[in-house]
C-alpha positions as CSV (number, residue, x, y, z in Angstrom):
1,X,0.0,0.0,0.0
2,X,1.4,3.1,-0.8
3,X,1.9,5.7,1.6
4,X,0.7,9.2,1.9
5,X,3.0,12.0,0.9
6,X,5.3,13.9,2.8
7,X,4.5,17.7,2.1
8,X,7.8,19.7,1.5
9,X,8.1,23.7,3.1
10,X,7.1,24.6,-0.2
11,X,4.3,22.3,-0.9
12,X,2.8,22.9,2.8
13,X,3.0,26.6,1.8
14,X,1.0,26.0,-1.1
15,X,-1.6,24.4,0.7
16,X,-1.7,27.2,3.9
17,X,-2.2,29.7,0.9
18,X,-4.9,27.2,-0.4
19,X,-6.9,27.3,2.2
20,X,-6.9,31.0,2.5
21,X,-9.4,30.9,-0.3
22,X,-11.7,28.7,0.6
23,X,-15.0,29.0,2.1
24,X,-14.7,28.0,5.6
25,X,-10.9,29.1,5.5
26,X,-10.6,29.1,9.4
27,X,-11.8,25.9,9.5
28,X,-10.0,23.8,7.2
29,X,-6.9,25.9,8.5
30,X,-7.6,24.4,12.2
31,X,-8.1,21.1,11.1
32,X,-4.6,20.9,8.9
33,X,-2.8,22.5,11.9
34,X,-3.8,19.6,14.3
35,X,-2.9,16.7,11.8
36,X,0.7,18.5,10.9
37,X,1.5,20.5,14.2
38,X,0.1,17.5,16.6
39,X,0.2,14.9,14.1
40,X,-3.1,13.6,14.7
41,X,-5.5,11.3,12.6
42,X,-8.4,12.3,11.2
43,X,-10.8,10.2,13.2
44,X,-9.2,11.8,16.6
45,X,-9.5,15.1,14.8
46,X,-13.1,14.6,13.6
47,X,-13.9,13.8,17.4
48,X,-12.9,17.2,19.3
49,X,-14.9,19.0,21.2
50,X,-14.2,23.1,22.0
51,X,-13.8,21.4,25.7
52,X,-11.1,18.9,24.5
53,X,-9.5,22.4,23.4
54,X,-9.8,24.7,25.9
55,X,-9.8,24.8,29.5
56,X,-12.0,26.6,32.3
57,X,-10.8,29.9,31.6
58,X,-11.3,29.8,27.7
59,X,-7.8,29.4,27.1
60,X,-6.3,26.1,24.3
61,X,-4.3,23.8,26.7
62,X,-1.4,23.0,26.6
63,X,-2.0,19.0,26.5
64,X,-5.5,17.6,24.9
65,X,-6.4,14.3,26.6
66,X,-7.7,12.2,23.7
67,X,-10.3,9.7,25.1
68,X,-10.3,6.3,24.6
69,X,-13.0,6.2,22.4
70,X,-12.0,8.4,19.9
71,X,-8.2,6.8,19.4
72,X,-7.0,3.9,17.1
73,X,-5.3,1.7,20.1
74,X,-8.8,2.4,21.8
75,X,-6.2,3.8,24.9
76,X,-6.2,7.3,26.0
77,X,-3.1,9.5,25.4
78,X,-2.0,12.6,25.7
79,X,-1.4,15.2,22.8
80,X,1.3,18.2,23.9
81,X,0.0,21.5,21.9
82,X,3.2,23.2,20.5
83,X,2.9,27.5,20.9
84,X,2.4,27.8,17.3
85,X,-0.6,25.3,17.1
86,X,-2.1,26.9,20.2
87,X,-1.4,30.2,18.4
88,X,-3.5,28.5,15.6
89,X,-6.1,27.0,17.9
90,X,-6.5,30.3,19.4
91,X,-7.2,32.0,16.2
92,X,-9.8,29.9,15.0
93,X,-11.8,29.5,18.5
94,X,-12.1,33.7,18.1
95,X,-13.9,33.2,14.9
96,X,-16.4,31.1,16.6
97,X,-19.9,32.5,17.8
98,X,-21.3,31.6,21.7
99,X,-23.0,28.8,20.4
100,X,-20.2,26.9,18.7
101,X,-18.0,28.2,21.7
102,X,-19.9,25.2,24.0
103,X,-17.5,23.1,25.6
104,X,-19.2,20.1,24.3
105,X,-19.9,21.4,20.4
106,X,-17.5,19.9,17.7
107,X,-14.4,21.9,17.5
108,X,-14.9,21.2,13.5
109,X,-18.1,21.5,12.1
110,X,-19.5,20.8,8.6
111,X,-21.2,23.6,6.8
112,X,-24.8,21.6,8.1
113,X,-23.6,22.5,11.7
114,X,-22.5,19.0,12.6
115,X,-19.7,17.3,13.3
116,X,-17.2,15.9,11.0
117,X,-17.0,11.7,10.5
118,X,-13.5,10.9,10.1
119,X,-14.6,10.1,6.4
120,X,-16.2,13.1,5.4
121,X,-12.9,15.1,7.0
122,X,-10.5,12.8,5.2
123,X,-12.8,14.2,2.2
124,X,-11.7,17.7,3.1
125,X,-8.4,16.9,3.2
126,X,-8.3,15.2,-0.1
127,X,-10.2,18.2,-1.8
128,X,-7.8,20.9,0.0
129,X,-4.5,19.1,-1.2
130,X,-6.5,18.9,-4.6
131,X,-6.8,22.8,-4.5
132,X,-3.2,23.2,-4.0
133,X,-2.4,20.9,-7.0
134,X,-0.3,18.8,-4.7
135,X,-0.7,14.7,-5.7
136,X,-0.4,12.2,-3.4
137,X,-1.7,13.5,-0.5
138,X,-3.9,12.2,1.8
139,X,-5.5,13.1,5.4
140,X,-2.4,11.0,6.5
141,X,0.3,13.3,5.0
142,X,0.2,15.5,7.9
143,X,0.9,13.3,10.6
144,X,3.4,11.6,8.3
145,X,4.9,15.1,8.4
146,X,4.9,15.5,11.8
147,X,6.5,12.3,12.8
148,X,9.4,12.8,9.9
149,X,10.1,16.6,11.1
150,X,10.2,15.5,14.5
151,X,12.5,12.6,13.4
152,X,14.6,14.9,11.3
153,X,14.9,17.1,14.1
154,X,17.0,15.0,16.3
155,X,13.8,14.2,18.5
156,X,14.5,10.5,20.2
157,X,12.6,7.7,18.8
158,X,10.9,6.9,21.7
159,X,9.7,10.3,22.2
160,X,8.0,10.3,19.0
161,X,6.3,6.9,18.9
162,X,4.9,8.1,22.4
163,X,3.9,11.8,20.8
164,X,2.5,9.3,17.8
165,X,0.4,6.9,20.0
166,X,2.1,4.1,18.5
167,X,3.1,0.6,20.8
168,X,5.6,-0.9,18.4
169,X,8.9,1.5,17.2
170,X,9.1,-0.1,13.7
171,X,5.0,1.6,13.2
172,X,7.3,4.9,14.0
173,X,9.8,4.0,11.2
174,X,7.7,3.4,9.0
175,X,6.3,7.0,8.9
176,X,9.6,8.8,8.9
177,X,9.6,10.0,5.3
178,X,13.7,10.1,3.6
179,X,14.9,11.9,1.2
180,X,17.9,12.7,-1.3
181,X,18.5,15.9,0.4
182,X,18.5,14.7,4.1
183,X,20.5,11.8,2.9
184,X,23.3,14.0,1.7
185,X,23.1,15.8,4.8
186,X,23.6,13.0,6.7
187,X,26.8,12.4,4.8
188,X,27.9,16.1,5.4
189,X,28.0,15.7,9.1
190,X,30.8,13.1,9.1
C-alpha cells in the first residue's frame, strides 16, 4: 500500500495559501494544523470538542487528553500542543460565535452545523490538497509530516512513537519519510 505523501516547506505553503481561499478558510486551516502540528488522525480530529480544546478559563491547553474512544489503540493519550498550534487554535476558537463556543460542540463543524465523520474530514483533506495541486496527498500526509520533522529534528525515537500513539517502534519507522536531500546531509556531518 502506498503511503501518503510527505508535504515539502514549499508544498505545505501552497496548501496554507490554499486554504486561504476557501470558504470556511478558518476551519479547514484548524483542522490541517492539528494533523501537521500535533500529528493527529483524522478520526481523533473529527472527534474534538471546544472542551477537548480549551480549558476553564477559555484558554487552548497545553496538552489535549484524547479519550479512549475516539483513538486507534482504543487507549487514552496525551497530545502536547506546541505554541504555534495553540497560536493557531486560538485564532480559529475567536472566529467562533457563543453557540459553537460550547464546551461540548465539535471543534470542526460541517457547513450543516455538525460534526465531522472521520470520512467526510479525510474528504476535506483530499479536496484541499487537490486545490493546492499537490498529488499524493492524503489526510495522513500530515501526521506523516509531523512524525518525519520530529525525526529529522534529532527528537528520540521513543519520544515520537509516544507523541504518535504508536506501541511498536518499527509503526514509528515506517512513517519517517527520507529523502535525497536529508540523505546527503547525513553524509555532510561526518
Amino acid at each position: 500500500m502506498k503511503q501518503a505523501k510527505v508535504l515539502t516547506e514549499r508544498e505545505f505553503k501552497r496548501v496554507l495559501a490554499a486554504v486561504t481561499k476557501m470558504k470556511y478558510a478558518a476551519r479547514n486551516r484548524a483542522a490541517l494544523m492539528l494533523s501537521h502540528y500535533a500529528g493527529m488522525r483524522v478520526g481523533e480530529i473529527a472527534a474534538l470538542t471546544v472542551g477537548d480544546i480549551l480549558d476553564g478559563r477559555g484558554e487552548v491547553k497545553e496538552q489535549v487528553l484524547l479519550r479512549a474512544a475516539i483513538t486507534k489503540s482504543g487507549e487514552a493519550r496525551v497530545v502536547f500542543v506546541g505554541d504555534k498550534l495553540r497560536r493557531e487554535l486560538a485564532d480559529y476558537i475567536a472566529t467562533l460565535d457563543g453557540y459553537r463556543k460550547r464546551p461540548n460542540a465539535p471543534l470542526l463543524m460541517t457547513q450543516k452545523h455538525t460534526a465531522f465523520t472521520p470520512n467526510s474530514l479525510c474528504q476535506l483533506f483530499g479536496h484541499i490538497y487537490a486545490l493546492a495541486g499537490i498529488d499524493g496527498a492524503s489526510s495522513h500526509s500530515g501526521r506523516r509530516w509531523f512524525i518525519t520533522r520530529l525525526a529529522h529534528s534529532g527528537v528520540s525515537a521513543k519520544v515520537i512513537m509516544t507523541l504518535a500513539g504508536h506501541k511498536h517502534l518499527s509503526t514509528t519507522q515506517r512513517y519517517i519519510d527520507v529523502n535525497d536531500e536529508m540523505l546527503r546531509a547525513a553524509v555532510r556531518r561526518l
